[in-house]
ROGUKE-234502 format. One record per residue (C-alpha): x negated, y, z; residue in one letter; residue number from 1. Coordinates in nm, 4 decimals. Layout:
% residues N
c1  c2  c3  residu  num
X  Y  Z  a  NUM
...
% end
This chain:
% residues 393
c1  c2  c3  residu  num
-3.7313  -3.6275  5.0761  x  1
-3.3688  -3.7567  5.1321  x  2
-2.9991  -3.7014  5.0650  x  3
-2.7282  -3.9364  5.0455  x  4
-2.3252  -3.8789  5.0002  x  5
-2.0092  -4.0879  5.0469  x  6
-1.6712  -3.9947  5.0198  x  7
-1.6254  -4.1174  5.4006  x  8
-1.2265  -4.0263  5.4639  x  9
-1.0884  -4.0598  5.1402  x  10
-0.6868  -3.9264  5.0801  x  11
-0.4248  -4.1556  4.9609  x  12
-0.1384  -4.3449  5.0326  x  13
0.0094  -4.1550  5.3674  x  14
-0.3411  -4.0470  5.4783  x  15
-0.4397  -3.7083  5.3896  x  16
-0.7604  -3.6015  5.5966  x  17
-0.8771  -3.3271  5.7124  x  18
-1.0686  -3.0926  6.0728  x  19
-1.4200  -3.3031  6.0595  x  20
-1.5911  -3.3034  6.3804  x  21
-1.9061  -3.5157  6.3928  x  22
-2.1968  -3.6065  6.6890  x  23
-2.5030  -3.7879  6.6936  x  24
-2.6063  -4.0084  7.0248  x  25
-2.9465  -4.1195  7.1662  x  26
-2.9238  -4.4234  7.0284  x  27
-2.8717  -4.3264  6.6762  x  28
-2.5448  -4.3804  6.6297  x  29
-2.3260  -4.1132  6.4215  x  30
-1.9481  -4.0619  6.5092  x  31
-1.7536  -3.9162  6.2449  x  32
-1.3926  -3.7518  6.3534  x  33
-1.1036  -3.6189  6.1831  x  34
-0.7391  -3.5931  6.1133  x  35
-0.5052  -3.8079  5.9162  x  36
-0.2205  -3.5914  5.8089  x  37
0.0700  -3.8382  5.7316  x  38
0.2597  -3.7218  5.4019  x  39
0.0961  -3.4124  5.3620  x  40
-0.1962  -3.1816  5.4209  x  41
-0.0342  -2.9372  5.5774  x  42
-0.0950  -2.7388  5.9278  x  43
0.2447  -2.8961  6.0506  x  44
0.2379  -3.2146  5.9516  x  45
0.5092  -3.4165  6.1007  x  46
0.2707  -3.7105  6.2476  x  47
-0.1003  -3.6969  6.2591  x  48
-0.3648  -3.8878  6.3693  x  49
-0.6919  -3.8459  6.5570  x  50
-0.9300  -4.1311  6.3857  x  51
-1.3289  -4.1878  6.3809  x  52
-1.6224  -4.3543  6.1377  x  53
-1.9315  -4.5183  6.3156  x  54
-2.2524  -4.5073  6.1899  x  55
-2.4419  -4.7463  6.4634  x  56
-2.8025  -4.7072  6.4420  x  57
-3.0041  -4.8059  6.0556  x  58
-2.6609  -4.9502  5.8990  x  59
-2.3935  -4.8211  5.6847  x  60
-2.0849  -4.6776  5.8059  x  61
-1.8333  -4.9223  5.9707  x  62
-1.4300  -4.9010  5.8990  x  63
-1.2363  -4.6412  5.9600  x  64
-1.0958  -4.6483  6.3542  x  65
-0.7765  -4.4983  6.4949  x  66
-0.8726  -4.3051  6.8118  x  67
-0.5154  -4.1759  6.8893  x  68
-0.2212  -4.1859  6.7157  x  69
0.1812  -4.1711  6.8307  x  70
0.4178  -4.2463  6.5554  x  71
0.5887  -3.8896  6.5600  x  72
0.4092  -3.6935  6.7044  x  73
0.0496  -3.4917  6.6073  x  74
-0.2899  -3.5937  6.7693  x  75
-0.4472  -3.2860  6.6457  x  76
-0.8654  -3.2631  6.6520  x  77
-1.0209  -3.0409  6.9327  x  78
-1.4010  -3.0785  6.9061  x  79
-1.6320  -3.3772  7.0129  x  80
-1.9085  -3.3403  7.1962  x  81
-2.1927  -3.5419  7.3686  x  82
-2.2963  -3.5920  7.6833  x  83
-2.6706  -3.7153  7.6955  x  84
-2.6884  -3.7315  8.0619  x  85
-2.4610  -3.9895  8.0894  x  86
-2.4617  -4.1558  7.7108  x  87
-2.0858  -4.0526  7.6834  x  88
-1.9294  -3.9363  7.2983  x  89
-1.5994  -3.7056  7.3793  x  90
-1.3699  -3.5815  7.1802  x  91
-1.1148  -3.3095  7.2734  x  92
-0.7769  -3.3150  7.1096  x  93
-0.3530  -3.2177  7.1649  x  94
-0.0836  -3.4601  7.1559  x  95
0.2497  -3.2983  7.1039  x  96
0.6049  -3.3749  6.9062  x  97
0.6341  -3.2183  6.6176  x  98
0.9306  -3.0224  6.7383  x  99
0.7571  -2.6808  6.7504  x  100
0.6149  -2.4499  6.4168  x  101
0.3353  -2.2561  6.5893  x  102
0.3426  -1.9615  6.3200  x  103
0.6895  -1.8800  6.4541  x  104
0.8184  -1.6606  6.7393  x  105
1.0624  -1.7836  6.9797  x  106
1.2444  -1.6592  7.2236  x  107
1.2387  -1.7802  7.5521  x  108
1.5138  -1.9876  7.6148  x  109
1.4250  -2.1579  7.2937  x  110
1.0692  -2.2298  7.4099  x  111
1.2059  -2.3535  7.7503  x  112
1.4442  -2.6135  7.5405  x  113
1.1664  -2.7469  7.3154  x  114
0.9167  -2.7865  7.6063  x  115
1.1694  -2.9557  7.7921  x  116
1.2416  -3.1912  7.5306  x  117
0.8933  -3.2324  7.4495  x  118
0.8677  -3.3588  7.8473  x  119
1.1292  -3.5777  7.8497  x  120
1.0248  -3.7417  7.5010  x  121
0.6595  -3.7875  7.6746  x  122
0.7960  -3.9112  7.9708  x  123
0.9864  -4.2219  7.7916  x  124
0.6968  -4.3023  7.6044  x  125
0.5140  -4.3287  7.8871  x  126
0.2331  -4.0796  7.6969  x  127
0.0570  -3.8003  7.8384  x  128
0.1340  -3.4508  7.5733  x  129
-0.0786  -3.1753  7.5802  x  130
-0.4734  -3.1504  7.5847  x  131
-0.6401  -3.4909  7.6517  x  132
-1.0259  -3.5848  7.6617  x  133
-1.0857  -3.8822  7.4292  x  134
-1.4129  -4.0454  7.5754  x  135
-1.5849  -4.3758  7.5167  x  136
-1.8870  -4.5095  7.7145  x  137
-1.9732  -4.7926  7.5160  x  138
-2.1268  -4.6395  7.2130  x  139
-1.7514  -4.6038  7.0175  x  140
-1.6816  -4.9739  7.0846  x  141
-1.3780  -4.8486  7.2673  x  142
-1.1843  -4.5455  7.3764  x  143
-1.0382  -4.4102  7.6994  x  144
-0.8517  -4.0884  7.7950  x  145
-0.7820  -3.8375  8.0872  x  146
-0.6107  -3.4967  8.0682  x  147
-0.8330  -3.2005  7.9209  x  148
-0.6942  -2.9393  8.2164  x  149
-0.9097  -2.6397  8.1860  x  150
-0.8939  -2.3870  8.4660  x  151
-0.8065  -2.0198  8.3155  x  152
-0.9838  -1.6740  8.3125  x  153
-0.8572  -1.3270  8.4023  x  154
-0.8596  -1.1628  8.0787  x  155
-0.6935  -0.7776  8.0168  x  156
-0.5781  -0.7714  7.6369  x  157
-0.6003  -0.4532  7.4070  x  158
-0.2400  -0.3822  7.4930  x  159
-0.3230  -0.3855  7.8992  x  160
-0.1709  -0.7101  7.9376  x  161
-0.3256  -0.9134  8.2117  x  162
-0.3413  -1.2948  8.0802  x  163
-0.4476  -1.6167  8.2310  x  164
-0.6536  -1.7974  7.9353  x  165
-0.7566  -2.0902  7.8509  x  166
-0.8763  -2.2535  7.5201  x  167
-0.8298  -2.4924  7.1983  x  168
-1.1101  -2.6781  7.0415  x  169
-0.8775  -2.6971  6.7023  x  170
-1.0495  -2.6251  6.4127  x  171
-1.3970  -2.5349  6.5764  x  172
-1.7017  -2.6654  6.5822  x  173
-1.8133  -2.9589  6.7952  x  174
-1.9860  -2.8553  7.1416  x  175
-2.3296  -2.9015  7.2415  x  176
-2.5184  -2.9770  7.5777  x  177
-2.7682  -2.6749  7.7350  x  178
-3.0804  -2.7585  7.7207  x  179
-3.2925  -2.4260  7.8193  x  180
-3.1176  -2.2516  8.0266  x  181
-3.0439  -2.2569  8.4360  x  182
-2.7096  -2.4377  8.3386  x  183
-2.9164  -2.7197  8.1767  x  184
-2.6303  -3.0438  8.1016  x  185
-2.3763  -2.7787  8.0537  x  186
-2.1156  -2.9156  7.8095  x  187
-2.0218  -2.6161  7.5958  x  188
-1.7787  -2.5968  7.3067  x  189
-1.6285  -2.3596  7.1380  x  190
-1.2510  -2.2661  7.1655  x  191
-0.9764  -1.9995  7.0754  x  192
-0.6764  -1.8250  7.2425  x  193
-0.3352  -1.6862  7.1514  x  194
-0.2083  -1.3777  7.3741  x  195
0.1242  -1.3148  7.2502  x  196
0.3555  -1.4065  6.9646  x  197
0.2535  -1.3410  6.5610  x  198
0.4671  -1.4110  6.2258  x  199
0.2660  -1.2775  5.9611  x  200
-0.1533  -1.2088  5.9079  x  201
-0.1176  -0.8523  6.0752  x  202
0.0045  -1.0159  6.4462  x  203
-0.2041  -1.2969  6.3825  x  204
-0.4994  -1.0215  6.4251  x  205
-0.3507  -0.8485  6.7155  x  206
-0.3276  -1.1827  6.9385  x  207
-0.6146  -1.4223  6.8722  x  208
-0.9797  -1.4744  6.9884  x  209
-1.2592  -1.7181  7.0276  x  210
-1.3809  -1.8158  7.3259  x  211
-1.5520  -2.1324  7.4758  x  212
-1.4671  -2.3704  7.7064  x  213
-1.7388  -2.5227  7.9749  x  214
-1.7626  -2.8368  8.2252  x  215
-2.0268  -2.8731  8.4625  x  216
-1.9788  -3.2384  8.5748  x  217
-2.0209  -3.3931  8.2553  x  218
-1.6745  -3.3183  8.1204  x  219
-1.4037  -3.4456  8.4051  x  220
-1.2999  -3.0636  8.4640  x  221
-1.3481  -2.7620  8.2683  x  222
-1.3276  -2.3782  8.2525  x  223
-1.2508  -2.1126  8.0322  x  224
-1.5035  -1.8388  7.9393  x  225
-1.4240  -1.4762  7.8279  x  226
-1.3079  -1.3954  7.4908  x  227
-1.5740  -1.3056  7.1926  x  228
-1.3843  -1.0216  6.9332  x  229
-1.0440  -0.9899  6.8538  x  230
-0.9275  -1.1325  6.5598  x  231
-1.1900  -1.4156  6.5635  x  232
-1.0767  -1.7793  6.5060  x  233
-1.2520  -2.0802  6.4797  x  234
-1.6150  -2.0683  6.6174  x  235
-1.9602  -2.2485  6.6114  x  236
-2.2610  -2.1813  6.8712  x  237
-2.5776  -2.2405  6.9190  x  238
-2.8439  -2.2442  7.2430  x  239
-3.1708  -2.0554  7.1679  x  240
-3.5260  -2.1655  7.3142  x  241
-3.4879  -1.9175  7.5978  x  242
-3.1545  -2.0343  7.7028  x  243
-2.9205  -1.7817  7.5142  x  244
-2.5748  -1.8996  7.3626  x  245
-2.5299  -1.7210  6.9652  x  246
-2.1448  -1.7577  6.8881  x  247
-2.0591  -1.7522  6.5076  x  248
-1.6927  -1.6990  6.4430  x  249
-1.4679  -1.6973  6.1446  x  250
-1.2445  -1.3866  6.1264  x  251
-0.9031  -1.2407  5.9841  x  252
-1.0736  -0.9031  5.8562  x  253
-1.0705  -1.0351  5.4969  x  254
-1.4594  -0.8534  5.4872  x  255
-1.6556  -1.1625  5.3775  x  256
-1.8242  -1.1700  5.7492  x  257
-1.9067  -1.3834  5.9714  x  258
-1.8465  -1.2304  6.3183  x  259
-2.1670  -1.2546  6.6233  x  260
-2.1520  -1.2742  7.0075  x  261
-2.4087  -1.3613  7.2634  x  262
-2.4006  -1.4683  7.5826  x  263
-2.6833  -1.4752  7.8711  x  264
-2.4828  -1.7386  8.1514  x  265
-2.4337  -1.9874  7.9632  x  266
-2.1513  -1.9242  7.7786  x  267
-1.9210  -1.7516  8.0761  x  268
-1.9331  -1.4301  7.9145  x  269
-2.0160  -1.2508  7.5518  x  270
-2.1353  -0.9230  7.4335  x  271
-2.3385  -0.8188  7.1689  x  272
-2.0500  -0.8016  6.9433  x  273
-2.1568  -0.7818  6.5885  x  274
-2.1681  -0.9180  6.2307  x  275
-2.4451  -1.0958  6.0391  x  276
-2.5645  -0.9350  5.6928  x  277
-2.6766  -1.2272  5.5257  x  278
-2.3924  -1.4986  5.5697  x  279
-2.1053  -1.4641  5.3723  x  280
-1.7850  -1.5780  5.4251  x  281
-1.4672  -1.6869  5.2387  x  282
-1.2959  -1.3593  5.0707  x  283
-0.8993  -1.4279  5.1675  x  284
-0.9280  -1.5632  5.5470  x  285
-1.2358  -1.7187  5.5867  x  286
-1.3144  -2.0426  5.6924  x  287
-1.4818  -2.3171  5.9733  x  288
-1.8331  -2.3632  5.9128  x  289
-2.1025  -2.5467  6.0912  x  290
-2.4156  -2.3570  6.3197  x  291
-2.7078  -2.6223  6.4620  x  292
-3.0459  -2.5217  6.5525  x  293
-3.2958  -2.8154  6.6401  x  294
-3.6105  -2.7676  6.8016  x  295
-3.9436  -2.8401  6.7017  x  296
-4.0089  -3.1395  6.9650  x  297
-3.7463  -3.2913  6.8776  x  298
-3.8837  -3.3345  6.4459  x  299
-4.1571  -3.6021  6.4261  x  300
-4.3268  -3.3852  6.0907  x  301
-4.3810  -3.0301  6.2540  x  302
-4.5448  -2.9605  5.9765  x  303
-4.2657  -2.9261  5.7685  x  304
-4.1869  -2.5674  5.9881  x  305
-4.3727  -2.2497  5.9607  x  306
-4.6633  -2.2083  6.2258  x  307
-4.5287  -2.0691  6.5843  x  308
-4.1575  -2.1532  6.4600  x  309
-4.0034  -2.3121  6.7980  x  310
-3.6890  -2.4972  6.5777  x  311
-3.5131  -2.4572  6.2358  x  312
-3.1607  -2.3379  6.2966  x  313
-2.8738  -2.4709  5.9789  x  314
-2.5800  -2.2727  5.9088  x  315
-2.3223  -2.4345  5.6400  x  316
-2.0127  -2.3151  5.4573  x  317
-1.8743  -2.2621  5.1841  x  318
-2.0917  -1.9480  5.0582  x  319
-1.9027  -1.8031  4.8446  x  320
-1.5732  -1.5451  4.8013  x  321
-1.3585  -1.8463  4.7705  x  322
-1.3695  -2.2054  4.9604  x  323
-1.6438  -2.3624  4.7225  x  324
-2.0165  -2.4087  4.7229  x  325
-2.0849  -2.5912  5.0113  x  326
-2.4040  -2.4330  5.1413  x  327
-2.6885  -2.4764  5.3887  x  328
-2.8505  -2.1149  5.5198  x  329
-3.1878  -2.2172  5.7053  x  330
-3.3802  -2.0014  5.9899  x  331
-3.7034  -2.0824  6.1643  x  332
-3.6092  -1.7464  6.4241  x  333
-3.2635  -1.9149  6.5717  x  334
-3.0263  -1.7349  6.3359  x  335
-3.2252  -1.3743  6.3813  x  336
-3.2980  -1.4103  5.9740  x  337
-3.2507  -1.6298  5.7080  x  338
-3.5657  -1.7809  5.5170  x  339
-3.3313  -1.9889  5.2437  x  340
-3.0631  -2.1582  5.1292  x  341
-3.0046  -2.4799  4.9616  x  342
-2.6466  -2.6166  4.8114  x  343
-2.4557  -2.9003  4.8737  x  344
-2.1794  -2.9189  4.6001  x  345
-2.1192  -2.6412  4.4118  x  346
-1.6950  -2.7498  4.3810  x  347
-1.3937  -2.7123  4.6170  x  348
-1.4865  -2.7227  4.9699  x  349
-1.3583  -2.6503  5.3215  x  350
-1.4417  -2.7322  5.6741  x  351
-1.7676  -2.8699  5.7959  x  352
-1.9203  -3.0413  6.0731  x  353
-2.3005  -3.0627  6.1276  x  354
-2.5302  -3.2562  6.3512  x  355
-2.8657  -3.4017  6.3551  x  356
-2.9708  -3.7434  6.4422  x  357
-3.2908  -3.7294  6.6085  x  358
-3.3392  -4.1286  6.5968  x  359
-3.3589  -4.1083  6.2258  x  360
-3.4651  -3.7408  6.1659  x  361
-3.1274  -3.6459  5.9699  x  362
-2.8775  -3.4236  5.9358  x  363
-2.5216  -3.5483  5.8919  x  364
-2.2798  -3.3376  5.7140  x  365
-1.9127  -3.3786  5.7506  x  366
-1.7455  -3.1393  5.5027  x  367
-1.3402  -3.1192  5.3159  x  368
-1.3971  -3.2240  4.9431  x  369
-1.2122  -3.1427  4.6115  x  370
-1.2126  -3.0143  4.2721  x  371
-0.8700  -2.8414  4.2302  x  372
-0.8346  -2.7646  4.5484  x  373
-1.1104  -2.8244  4.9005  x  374
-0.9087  -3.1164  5.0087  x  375
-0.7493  -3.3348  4.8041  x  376
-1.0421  -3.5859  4.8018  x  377
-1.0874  -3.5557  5.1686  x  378
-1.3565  -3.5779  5.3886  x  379
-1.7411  -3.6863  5.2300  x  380
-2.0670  -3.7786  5.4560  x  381
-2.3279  -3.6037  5.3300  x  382
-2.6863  -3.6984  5.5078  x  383
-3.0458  -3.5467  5.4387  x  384
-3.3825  -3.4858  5.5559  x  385
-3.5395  -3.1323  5.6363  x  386
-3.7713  -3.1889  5.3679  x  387
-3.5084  -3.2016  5.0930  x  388
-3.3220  -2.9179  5.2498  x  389
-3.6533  -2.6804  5.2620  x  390
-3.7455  -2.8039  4.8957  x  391
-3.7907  -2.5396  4.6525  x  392
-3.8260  -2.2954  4.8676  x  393
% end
């Protein structure tokens, strides 16, 4: 039985970090991702950075490493995600100046002036702006990037309004690679849209969804899917043993619930729009949280599952009506129903980023960390063994 924490990211000075995103490769290394918010730990910040912890293989973590960063402008965290078939660790993320407050409506004409300055201010830096596709094929040693262009869907809003959407990893949950399914080395992560302009909590639930976003050739192009509920933001997903995609979103209902969609292509689509009884969500807006199921092949003491279980499935947040008690829910049906529950840290918490490391048979636990508040500590690495998690039981 095992469990370990360190205060991995920790705030101070300029660096205030938070949106943890963290993968496991074959080889048992463990890359850790966030943001550091210069000055502040707000949405807006005026100049943030994309940076990243290694873990390589049976050592301790290394230094902290800047992935992106423009002094200026905000390299703001998509989602990472794996690629087995070709042993490469990607991370999504948007480079923009900070020029434009996304909570506000503009008109037109001043839209048109800020992305035209936003161009021009790229183009004499020499700097690509927009989504880009951080990607490193030497095991984190170093980093490369291309532009993240994802081809849209046809997607008819409440209101009638024909839009062409696409996606942003921000704030979600890193993606995974299909494993069961006829789209097997599908890279599949989860994503949201904006159809429309918002300035309070009301429009915000009239013009927002989850969806996913989905490449086929081992990340160099991707598509959008179709749009889970409305009023979802920031979602987490699983594959199933028969090849089934469960979507897990945050909301903006204020209900405490976390919001369900399914999907039978591989992610292209969702339906079976509902909510799950047993999870419970932040009270005011909710919150990111963390989904993983692992399969029983893949954990060297099968024992430690129920007979005929096929996998234990994990789903973390904070459980509670406010953003504290960091929690892991545990399932041996994929999600279906929850056996148990085991905490983390019963203080100020946040986000969270879960992913298991099947070199060393643990889970590794990214999660926002504070006492008066979820994130003025920053960003802890929590790791632990199945056993400890299903202790007590």
């Amino acid at each position: 039985m095992y469990m370990q924490e360190k205060l991995l990211f920790a705030s101070q000075g300029r660096s205030n970090y938070r949106i943890p995103s963290i993968v496991a490769d074959r080889h048992g290394n463990v890359f850790a991702f966030c943001n550091d918010r210069k000055d502040g730990l707000e949405d807006h910040a005026q100049e943030v950075a994309l940076v990243c912890a290694r873990k390589p293989y049976q050592k301790e973590w290394e230094t902290v490493q800047i992935v992106d960063a423009v002094e200026g402008w905000a390299c703001s965290m998509g989602s990472a995600v794996y690629d087995a078939d070709t042993d490469v660790v990607m991370c999504s993320a948007r480079r923009i100046p900070t020029t434009r407050d996304e909570f506000k409506a503009y008109t037109k004409e001043e839209a048109e002036s800020i992305e035209s300055q936003a161009a021009k201010k790229a183009q004499e830096l020499g700097i690509r702006r927009g989504p880009v596709l951080l990607y490193s094929k030497d095991q984190g040693e170093s980093w490369q990037e291309r532009a993240l262009e994802i081809a849209p869907a046809e997607h008819i809003h409440w209101d009638g309004t024909k839009a062409l959407i696409q996606g942003s990893c921000h704030g979600s949950a890193h993606g995974i690679q299909l494993k069961n399914s006829r789209y097997k080395g599908r890279l599949l992560c989860p994503s949201r849209i904006q159809i429309g302009e918002y300035s309070d909590w009301e429009g915000l639930r009239k013009c927002v969804y989850n969806n996913a976003i989905y490449s086929d050739d081992h990340g160099m192009t991707w598509k959008a899917s179709m749009p889970v509920q409305l009023a979802t933001g920031e979602g987490t997903l699983i594959e199933d043993g028969e090849g089934n995609i469960l979507y897990n979103s945050r909301a903006y209902f204020q209900d405490q619930k976390r919001y369900l969609a399914s999907s039978t292509d591989g992610g292209e689509t969702f339906g079976e729009f509902r909510t799950d009884s047993f999870l419970q969500e932040e009270k005011y807006i909710g919150c990111n949280a963390s989904f993983l199921r692992v399969e029983r092949a893949m954990i060297r003491d099968a024992s430690l599952l129920p007979s005929g279980a096929d996998s234990v499935t994990l789903f973390v947040n904070p459980r509670s009506a406010a953003r504290e008690n960091m929690t892991v829910c545990y399932s041996f049906d994929s999600g279906k129903t929850w056996t148990g529950t085991k905490c983390i840290y019963e203080g100020a918490c946040a986000y969270s980023s879960l992913d298991f490391n099947e070199a060393d048979q643990k889970f590794y636990l990214l999660y926002e960390k504070g006492i008066s508040s979820p994130y003025e500590h920053g960003i802890a690495a929590a790791e632990f063994d199945l056993e400890w998690i299903l202790n007590g039981r």
